[in-house]
N, CA, C and O atoms as a GROMACS GRO file, in nm:
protein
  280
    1UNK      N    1  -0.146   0.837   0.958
    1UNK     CA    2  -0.281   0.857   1.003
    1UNK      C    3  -0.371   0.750   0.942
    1UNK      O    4  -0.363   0.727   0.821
    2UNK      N    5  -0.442   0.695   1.008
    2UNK     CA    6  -0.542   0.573   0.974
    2UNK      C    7  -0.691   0.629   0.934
    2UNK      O    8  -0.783   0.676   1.001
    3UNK      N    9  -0.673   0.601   0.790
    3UNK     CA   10  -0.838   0.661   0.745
    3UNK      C   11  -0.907   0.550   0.688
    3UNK      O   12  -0.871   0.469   0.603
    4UNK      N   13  -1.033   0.565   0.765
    4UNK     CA   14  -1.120   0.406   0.729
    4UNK      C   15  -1.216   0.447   0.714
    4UNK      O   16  -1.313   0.377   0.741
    5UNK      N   17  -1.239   0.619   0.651
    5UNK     CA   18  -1.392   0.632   0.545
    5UNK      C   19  -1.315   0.598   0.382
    5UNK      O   20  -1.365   0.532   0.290
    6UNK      N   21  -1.214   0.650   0.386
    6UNK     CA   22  -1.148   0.636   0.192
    6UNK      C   23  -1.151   0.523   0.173
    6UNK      O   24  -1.048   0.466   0.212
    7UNK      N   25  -1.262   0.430   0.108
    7UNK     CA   26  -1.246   0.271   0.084
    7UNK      C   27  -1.207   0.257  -0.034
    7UNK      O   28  -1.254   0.335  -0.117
    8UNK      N   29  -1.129   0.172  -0.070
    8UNK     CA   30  -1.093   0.166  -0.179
    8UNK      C   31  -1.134   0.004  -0.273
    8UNK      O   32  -1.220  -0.074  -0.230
    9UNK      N   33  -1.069  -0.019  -0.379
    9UNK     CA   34  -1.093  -0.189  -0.427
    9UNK      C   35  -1.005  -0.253  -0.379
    9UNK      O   36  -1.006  -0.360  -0.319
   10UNK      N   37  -0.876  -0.143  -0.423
   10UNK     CA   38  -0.720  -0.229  -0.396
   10UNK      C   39  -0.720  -0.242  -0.204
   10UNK      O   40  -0.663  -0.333  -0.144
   11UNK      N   41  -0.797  -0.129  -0.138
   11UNK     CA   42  -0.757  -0.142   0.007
   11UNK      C   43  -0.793  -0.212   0.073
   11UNK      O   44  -0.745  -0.238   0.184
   12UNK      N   45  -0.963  -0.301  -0.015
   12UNK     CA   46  -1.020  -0.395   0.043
   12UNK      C   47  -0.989  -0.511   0.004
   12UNK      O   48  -1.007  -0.612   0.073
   13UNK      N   49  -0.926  -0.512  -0.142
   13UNK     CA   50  -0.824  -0.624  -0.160
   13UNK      C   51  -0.698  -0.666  -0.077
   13UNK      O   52  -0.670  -0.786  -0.071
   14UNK      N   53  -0.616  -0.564  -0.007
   14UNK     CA   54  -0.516  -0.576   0.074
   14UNK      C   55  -0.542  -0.633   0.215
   14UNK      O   56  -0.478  -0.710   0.287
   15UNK      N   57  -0.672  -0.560   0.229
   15UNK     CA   58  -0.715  -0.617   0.408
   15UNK      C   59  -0.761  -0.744   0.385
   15UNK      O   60  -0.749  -0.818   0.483
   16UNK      N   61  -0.822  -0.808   0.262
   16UNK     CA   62  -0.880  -0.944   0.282
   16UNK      C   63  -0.763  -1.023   0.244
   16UNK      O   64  -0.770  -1.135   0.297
   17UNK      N   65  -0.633  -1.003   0.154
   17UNK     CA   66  -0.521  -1.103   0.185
   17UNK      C   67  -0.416  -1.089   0.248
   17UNK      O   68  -0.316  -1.161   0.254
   18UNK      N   69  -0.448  -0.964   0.311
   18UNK     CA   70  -0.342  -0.964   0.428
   18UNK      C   71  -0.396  -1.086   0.538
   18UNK      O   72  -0.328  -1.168   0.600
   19UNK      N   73  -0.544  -1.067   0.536
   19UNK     CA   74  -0.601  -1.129   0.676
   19UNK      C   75  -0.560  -1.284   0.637
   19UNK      O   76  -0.502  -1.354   0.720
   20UNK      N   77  -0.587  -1.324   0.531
   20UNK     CA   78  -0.585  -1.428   0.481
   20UNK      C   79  -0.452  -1.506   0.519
   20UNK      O   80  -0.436  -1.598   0.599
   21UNK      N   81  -0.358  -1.436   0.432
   21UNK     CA   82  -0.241  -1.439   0.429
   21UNK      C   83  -0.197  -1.475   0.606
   21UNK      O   84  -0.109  -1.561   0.620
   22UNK      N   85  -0.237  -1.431   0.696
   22UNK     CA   86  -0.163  -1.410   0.810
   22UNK      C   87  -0.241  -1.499   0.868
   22UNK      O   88  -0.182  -1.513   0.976
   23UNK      N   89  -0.335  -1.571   0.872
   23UNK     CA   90  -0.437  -1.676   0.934
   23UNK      C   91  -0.355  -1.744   0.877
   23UNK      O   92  -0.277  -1.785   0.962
   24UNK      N   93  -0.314  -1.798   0.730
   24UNK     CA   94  -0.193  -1.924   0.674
   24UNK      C   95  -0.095  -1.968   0.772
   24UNK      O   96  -0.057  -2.079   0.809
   25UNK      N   97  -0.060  -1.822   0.810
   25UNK     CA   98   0.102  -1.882   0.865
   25UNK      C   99   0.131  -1.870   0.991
   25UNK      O  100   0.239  -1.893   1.045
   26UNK      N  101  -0.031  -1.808   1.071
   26UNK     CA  102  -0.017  -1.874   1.186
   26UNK      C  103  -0.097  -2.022   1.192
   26UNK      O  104  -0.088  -2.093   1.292
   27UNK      N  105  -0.170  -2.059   1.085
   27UNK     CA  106  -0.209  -2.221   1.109
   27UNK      C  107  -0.076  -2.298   1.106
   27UNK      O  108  -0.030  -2.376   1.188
   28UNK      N  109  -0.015  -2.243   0.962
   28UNK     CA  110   0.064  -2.328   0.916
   28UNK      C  111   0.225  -2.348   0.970
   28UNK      O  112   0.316  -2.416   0.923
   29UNK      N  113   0.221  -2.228   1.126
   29UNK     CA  114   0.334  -2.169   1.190
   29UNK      C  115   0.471  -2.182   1.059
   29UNK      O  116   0.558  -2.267   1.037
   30UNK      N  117   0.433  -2.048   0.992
   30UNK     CA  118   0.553  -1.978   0.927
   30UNK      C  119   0.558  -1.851   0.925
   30UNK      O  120   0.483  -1.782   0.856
   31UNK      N  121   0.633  -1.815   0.989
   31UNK     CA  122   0.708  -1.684   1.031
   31UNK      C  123   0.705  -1.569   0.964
   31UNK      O  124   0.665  -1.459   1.000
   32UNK      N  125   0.778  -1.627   0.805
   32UNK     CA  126   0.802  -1.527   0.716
   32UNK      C  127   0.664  -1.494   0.627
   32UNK      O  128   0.640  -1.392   0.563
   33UNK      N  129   0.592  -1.598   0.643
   33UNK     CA  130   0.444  -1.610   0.552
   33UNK      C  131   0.370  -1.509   0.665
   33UNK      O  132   0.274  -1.454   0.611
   34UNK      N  133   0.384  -1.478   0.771
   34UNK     CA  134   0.326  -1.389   0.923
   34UNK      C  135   0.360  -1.226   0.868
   34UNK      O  136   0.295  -1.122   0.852
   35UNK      N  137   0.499  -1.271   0.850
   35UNK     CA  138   0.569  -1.074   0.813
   35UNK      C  139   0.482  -1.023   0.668
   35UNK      O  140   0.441  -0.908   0.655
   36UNK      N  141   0.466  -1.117   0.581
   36UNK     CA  142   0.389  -1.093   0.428
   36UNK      C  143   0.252  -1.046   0.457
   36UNK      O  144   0.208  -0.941   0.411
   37UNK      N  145   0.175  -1.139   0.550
   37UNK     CA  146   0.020  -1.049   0.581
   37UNK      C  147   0.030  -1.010   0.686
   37UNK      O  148  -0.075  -1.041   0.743
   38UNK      N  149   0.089  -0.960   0.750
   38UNK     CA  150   0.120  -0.827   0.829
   38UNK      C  151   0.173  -0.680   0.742
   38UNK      O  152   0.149  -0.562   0.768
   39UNK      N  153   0.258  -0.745   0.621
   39UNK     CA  154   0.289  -0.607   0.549
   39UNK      C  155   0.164  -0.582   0.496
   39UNK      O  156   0.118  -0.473   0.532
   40UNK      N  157   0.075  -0.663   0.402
   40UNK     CA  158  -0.025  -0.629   0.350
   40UNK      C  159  -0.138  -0.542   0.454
   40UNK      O  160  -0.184  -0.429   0.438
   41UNK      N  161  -0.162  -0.633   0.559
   41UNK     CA  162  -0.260  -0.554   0.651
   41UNK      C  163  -0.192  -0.412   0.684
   41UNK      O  164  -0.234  -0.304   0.643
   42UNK      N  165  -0.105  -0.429   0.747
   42UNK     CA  166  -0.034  -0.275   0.698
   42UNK      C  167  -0.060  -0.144   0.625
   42UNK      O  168  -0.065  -0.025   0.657
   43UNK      N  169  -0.072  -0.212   0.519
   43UNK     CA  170  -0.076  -0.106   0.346
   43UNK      C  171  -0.188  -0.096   0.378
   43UNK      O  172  -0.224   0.021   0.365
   44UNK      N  173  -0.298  -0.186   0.429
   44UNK     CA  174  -0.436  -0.166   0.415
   44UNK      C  175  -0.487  -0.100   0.488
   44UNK      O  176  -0.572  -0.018   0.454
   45UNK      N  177  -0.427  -0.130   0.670
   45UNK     CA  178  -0.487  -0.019   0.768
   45UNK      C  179  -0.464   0.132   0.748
   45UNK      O  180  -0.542   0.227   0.757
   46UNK      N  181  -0.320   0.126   0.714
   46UNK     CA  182  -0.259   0.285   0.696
   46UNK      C  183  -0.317   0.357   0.535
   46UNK      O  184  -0.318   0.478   0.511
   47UNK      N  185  -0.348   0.284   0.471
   47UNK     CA  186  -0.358   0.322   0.301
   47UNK      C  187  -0.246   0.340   0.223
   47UNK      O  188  -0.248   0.432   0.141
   48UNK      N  189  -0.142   0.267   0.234
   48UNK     CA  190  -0.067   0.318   0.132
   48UNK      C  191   0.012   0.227   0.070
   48UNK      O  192  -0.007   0.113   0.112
   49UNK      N  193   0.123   0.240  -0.042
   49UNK     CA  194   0.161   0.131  -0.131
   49UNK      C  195   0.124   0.159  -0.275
   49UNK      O  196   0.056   0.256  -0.308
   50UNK      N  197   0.171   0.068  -0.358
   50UNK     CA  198   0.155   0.138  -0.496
   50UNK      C  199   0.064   0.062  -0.531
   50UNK      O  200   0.104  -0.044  -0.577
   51UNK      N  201  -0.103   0.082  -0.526
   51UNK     CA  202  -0.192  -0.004  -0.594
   51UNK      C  203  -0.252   0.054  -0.681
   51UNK      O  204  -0.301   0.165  -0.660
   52UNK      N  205  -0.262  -0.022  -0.823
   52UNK     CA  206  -0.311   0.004  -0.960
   52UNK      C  207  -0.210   0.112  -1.012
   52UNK      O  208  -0.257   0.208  -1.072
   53UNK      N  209  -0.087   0.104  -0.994
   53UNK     CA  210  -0.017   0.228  -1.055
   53UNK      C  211   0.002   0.337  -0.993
   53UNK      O  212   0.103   0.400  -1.024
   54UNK      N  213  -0.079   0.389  -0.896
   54UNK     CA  214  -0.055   0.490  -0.832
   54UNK      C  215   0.063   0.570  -0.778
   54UNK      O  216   0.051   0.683  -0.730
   55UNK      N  217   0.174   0.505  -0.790
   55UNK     CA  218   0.291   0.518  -0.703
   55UNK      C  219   0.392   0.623  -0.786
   55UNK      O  220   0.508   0.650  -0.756
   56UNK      N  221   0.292   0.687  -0.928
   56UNK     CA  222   0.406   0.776  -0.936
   56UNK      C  223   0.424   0.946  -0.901
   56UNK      O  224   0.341   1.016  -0.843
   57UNK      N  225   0.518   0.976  -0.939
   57UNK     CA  226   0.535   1.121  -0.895
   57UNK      C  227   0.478   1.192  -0.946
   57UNK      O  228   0.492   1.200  -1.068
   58UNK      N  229   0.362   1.295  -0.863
   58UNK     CA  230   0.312   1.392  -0.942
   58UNK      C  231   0.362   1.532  -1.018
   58UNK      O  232   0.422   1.614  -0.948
   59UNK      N  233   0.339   1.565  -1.164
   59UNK     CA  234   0.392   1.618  -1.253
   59UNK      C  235   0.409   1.742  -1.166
   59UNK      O  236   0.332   1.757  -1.072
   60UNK      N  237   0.494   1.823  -1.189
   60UNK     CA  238   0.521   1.962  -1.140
   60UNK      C  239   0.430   2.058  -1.224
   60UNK      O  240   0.415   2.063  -1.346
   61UNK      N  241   0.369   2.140  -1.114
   61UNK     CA  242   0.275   2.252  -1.193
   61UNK      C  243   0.301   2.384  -1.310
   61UNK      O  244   0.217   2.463  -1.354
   62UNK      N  245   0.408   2.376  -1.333
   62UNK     CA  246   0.465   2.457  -1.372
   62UNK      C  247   0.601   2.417  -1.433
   62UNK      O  248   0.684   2.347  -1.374
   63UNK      N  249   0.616   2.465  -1.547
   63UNK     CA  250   0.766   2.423  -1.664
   63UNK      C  251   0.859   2.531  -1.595
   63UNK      O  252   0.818   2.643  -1.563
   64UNK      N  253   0.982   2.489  -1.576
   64UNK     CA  254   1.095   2.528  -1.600
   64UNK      C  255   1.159   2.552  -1.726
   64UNK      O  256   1.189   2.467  -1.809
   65UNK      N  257   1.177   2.679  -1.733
   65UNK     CA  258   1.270   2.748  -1.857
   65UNK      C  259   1.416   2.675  -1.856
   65UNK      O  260   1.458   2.636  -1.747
   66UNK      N  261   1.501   2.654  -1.982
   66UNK     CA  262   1.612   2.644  -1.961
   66UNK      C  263   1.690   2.686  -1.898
   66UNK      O  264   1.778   2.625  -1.837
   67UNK      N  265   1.658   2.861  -1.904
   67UNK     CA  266   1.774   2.983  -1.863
   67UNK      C  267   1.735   2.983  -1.736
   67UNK      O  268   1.818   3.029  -1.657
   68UNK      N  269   1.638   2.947  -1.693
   68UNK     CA  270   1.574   2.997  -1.536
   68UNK      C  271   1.661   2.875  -1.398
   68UNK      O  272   1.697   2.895  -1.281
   69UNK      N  273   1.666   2.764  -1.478
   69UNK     CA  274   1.750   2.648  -1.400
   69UNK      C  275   1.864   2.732  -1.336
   69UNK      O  276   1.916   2.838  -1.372
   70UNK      N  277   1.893   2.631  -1.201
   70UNK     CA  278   1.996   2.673  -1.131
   70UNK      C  279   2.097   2.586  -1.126
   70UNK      O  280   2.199   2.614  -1.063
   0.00000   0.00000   0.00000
């Protein structure tokens, strides 16, 4: 789902070198430099990717007992 009220630093960092990025390598016709700011614009339209750390797993709400494990 594409959300473009949640602005972010990192998301407006991603859309300006994705754009960037992908204006390069169609001036500079390279292909693989095309797929790089396309991934970025990507992360940026959709929101997601691991920016500033974000990317880890959130802690479980609740401890597990030893004896209670299955």
């Amino acid at each position: 789902m594409v959300d473009l009220k949640n602005r972010g630093l990192m998301r407006i960092i991603r859309l300006v070198a994705g754009g960037l990025v992908l204006w390069s390598a169609v001036v500079d016709q390279q292909p693989m430099l095309g797929i790089l700011g396309g991934l970025f614009l990507m992360q940026a339209i959709l929101n997601v990717g691991c920016a500033a750390g974000s990317c880890s797993v959130p802690a479980p709400r609740h401890s597990v007992k030893p004896d209670e494990a299955h």
